[in-house]
C-alpha positions as a Markdown table, in Angstrom:
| # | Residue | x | y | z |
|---|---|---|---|---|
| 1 | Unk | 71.4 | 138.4 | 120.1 |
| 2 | Unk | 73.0 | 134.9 | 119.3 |
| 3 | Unk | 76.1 | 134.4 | 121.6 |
| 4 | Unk | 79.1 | 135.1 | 119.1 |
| 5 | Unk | 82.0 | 132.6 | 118.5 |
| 6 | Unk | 85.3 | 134.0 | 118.9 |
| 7 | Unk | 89.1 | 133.3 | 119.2 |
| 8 | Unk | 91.3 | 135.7 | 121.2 |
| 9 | Unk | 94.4 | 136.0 | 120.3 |
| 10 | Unk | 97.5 | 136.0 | 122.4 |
| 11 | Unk | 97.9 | 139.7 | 122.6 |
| 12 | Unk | 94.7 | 140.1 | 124.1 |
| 13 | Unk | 95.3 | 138.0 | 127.0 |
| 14 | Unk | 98.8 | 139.6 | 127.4 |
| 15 | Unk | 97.3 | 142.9 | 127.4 |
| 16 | Unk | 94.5 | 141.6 | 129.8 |
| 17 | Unk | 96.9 | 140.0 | 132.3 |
| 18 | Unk | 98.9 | 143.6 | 132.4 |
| 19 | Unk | 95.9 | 145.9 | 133.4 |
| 20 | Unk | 92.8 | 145.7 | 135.1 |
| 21 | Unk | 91.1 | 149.2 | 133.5 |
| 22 | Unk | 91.0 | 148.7 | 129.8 |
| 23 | Unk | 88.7 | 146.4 | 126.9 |
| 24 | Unk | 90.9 | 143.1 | 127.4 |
| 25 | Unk | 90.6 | 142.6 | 130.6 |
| 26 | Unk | 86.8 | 143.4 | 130.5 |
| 27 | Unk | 86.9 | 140.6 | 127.7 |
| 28 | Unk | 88.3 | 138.4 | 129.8 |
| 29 | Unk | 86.2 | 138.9 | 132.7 |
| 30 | Unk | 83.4 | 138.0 | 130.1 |
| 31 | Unk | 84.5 | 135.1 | 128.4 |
| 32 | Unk | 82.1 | 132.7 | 131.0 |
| 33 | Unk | 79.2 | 134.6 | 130.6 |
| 34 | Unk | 77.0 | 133.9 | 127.7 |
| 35 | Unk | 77.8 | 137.1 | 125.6 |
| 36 | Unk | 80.2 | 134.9 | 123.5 |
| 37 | Unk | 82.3 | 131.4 | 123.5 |
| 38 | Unk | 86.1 | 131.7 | 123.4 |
| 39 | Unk | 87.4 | 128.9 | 120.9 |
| 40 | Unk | 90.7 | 127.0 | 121.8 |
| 41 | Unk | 93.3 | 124.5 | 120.0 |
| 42 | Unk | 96.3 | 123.0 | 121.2 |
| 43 | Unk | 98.5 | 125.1 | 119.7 |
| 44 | Unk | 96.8 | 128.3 | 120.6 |
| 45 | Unk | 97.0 | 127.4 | 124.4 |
| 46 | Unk | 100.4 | 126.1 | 124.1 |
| 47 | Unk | 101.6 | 129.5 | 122.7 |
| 48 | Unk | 98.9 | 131.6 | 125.6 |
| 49 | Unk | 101.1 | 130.1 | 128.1 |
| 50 | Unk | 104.8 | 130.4 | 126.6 |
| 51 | Unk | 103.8 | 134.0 | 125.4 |
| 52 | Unk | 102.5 | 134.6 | 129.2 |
| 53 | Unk | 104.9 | 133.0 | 131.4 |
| 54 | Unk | 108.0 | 134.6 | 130.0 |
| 55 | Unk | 109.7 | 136.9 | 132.1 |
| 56 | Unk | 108.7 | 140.1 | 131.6 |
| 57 | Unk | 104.8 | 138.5 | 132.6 |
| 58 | Unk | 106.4 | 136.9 | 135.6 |
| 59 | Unk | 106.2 | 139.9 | 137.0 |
| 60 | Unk | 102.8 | 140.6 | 136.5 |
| 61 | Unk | 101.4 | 137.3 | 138.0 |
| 62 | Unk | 102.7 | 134.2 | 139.8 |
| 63 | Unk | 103.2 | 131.0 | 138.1 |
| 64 | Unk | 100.5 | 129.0 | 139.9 |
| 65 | Unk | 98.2 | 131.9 | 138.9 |
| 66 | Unk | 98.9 | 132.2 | 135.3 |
| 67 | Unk | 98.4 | 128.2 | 135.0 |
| 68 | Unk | 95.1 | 128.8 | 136.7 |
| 69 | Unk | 93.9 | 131.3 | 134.5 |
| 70 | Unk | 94.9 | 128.8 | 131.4 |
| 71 | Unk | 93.1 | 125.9 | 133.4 |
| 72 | Unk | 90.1 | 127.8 | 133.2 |
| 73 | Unk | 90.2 | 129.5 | 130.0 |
| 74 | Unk | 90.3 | 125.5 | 129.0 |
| 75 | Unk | 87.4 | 124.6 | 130.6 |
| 76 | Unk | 85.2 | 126.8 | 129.7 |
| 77 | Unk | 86.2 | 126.9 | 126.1 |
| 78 | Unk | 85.1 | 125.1 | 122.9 |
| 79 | Unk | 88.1 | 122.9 | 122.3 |
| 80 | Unk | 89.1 | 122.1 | 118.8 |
| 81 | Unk | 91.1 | 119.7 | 116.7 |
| 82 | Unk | 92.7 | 121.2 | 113.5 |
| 83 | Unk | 92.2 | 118.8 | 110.7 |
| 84 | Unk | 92.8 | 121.3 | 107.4 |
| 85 | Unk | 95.8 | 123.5 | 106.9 |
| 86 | Unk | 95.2 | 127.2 | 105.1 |
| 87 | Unk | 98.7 | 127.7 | 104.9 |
| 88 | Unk | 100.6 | 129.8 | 103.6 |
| 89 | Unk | 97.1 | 132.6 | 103.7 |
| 90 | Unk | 98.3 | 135.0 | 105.8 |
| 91 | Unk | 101.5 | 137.2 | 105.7 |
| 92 | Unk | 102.7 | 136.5 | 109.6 |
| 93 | Unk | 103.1 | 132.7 | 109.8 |
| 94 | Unk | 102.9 | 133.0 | 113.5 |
| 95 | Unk | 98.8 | 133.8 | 113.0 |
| 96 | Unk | 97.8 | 130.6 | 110.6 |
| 97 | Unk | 97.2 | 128.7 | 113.8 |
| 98 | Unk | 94.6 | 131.4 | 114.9 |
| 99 | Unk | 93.0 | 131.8 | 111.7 |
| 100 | Unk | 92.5 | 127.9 | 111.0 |
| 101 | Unk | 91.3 | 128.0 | 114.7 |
| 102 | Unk | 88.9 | 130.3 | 113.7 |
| 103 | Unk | 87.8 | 128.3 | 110.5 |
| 104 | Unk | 87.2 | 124.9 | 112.4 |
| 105 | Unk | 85.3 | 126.4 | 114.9 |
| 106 | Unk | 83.2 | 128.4 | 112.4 |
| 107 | Unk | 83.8 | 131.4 | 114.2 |
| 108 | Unk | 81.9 | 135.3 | 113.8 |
| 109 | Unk | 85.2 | 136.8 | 115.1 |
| 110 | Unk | 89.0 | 137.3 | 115.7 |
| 111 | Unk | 90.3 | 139.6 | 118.5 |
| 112 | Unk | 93.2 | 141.2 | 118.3 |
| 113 | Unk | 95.6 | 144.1 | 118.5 |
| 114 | Unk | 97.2 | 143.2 | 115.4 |
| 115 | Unk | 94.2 | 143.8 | 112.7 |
| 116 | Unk | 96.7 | 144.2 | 109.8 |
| 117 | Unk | 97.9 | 140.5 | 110.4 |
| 118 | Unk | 94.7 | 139.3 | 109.5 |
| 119 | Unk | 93.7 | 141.1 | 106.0 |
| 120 | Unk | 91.4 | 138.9 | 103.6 |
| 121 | Unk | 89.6 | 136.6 | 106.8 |
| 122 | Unk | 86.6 | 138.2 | 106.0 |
| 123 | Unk | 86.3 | 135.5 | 102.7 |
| 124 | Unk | 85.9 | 132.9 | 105.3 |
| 125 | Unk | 82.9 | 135.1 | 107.0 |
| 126 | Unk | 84.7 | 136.4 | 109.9 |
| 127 | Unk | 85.3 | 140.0 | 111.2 |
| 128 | Unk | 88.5 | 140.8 | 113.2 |
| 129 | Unk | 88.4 | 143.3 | 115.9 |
| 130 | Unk | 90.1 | 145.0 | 118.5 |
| 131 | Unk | 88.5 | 144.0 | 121.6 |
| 132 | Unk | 87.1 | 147.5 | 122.4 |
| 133 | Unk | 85.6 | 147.2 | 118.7 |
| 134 | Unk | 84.2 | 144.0 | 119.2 |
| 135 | Unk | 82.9 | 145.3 | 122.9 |
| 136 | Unk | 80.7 | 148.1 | 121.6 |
| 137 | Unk | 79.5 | 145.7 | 118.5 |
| 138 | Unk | 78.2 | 143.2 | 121.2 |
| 139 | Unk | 76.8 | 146.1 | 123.7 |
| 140 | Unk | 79.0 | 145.4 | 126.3 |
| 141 | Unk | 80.9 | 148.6 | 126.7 |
């Protein structure tokens, strides 16, 4: 099975961070293993780590840790530059930044919570999933 392309959005991590028993955080613990690449852009790691370090995640994890986490998330992510705008394509404005992601990086998939945000990505070839869908698509649940 080709190793899938993906970008994970912020709710996904969020969710991840919070517990340790359900398909985010098995997501995460994947994302360094060869089932599938996590793409990332500037703004897409800029808003990981607001979205994370505000304080009702503060609670959930120490500073130093969440910064670690993002550190590697970098590294081991492809890292992309957004050159081409779609905007406005999607109703949420908060999610272009995601979906262009997505385009540059020519990815299979988006996971997310928030399916509904996403309606008509499938014109650019790519699927959006939760991450428990997108689990048991890839055999890894």
């Amino acid at each position: 099975m080709e190793i899938a392309q993906v970008v994970m959005d912020t709710n996904v991590l969020i969710a991840a961070l919070r517990s340790k028993y359900g398909a985010s955080f098995k997501l995460l613990s994947l994302v360094d293993s060869n089932h599938f690449q996590i793409n990332l852009s500037v703004p897409l790691i800029l808003e990981y780590e607001d979205v994370v370090k505000r304080k009702s995640q503060q609670e959930v994890l120490q500073s130093e840790d969440i910064d670690n986490i993002l550190d590697f998330l970098c590294r081991v992510a492809n890292l992309h530059k957004i050159f081409f705008l779609w905007r406005p394509y999607l109703k949420d404005f908060k999610d272009e930044f995601v979906l262009e992601l997505a385009i540059t990086a020519g990815c299979d998939f988006i996971i997310t919570y928030n399916k509904k945000d996403f309606k008509g990505v499938e014109k650019f070839g790519i699927k959006v999933l939760t991450p428990k869908e997108f689990l048991e698509e890839r055999g890894l649940l």
